[in-house]
C-alpha positions as CSV (number, residue, x, y, z in Angstrom):
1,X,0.0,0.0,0.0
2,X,2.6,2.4,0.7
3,X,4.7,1.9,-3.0
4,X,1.0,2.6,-4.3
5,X,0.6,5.5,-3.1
6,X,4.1,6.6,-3.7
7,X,3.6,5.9,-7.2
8,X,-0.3,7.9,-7.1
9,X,1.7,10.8,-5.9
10,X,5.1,10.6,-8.7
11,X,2.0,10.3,-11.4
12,X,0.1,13.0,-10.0
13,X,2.0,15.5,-8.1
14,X,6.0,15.1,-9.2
15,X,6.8,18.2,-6.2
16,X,5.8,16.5,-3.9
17,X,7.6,12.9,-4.3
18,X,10.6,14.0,-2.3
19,X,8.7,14.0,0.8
20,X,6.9,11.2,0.1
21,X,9.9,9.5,-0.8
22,X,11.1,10.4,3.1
23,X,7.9,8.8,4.5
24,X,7.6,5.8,2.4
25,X,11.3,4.7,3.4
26,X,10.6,5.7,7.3
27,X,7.3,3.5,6.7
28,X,8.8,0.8,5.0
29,X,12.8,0.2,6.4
30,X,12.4,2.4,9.4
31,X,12.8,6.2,10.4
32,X,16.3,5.7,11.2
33,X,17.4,5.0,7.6
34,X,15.2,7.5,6.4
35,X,16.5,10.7,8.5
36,X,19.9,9.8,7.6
37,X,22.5,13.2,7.0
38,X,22.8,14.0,3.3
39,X,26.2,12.5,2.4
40,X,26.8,11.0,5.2
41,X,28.4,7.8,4.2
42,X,30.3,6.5,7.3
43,X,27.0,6.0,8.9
44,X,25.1,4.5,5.6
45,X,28.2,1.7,6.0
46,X,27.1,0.7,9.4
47,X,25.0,-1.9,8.0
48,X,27.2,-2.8,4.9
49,X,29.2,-5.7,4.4
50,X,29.7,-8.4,1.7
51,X,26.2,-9.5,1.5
52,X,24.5,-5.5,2.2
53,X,25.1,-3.5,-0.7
54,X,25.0,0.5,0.0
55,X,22.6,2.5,-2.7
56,X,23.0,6.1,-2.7
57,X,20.2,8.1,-4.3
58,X,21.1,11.3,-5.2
59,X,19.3,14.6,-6.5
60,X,20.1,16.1,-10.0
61,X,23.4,17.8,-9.4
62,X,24.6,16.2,-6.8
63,X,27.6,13.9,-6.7
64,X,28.4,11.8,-4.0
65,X,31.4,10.2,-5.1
66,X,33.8,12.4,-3.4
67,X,32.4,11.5,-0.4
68,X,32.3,8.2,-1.0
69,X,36.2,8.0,-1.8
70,X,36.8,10.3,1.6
71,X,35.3,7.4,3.1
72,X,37.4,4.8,1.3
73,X,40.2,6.2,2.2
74,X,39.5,7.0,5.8
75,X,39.0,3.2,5.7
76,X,42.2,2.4,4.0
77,X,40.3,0.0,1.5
78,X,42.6,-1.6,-0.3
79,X,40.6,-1.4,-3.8
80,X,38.9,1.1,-5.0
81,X,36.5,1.5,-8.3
82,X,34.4,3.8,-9.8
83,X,32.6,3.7,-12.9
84,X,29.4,5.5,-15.0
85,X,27.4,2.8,-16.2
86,X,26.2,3.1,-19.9
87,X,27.4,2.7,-23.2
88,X,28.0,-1.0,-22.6
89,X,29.9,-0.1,-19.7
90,X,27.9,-3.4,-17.7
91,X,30.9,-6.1,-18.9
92,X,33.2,-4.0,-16.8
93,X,31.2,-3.3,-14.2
94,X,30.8,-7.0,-13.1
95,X,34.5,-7.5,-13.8
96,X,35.1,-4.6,-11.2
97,X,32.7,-6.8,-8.6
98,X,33.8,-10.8,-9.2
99,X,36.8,-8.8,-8.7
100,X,36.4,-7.2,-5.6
101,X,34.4,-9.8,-4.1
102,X,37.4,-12.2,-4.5
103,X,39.9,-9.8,-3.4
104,X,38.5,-7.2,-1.7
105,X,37.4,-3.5,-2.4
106,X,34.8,-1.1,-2.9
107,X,33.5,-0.7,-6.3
108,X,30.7,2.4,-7.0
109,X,28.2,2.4,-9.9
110,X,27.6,5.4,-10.9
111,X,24.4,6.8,-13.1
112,X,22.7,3.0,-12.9
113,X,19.3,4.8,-13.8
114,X,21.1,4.1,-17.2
115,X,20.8,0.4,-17.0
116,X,17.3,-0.6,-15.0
117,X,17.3,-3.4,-16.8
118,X,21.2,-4.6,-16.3
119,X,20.6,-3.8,-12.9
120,X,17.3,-6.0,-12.2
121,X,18.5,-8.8,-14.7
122,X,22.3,-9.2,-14.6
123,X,23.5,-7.2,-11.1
124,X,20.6,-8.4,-9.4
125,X,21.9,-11.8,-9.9
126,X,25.3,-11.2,-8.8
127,X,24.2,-9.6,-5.6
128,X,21.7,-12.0,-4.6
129,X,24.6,-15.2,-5.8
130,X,27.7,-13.1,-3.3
131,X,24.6,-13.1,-0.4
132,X,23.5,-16.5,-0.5
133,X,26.4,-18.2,-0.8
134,X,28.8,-15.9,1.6
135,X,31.8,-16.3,-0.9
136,X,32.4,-12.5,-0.9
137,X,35.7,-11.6,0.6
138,X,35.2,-9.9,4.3
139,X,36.4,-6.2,2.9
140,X,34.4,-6.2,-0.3
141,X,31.8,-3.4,-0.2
């Protein structure tokens, strides 16, 4: 009921999604992940690991790889990669996580709007494979 009347409100009243976007995630995973700091990515990680992937939405305009990378290095991660999906960019992408996953690392996906269906085919796959079966390496994020 609430993704219903989430999507009521993008088809009707685009202004006011960004609000409702704030009470359907307090609804639906709890007001502590939805009052989260802007940008605040040390405390988005608290619940990361191997198997909990971190998504970052971000406005038009704002890029949050910077603080990201801060992060990585605060962290001393020993591998870190960033891409822009797009442009058959998807092959590389998944090299970048088997990769990481083996090893270690972070990798970041950037602009995945690009690649909906990539990303609910192909990386959904790959996520839900590293979860089930724990093979991820302990520093892979």
């Amino acid at each position: 009921m609430p993704l219903d009347r989430l999507l009521v409100i993008r088809a009707l009243r685009p202004d006011c999604v960004p609000a409702a976007l704030s009470r359907f995630m307090a609804s639906v995973l709890g007001a502590r992940v939805a009052s989260l700091v802007p940008g605040d990515v040390e405390t988005a990680l608290i619940d990361a690991g191997p198997t909990t992937p971190v998504f970052i939405f971000v406005s038009p305009g704002i890029n949050a790889s910077a603080a990201v990378e801060a992060c990585a290095r605060k962290r001393q991660v020993s591998s870190f990669t960033s891409m822009s999906l797009g442009q058959g960019q998807e092959v590389l992408a998944l090299a970048a996580l088997r990769t990481a996953a083996a090893t270690g690392g972070w990798v970041l996906l950037q602009n995945i709007h690009l690649t909906m269906d990539w990303t609910w085919d192909e990386l959904e796959k790959v996520v839900d494979q590293l979860a089930t079966t724990g093979t991820a390496h302990p520093d892979f994020q």
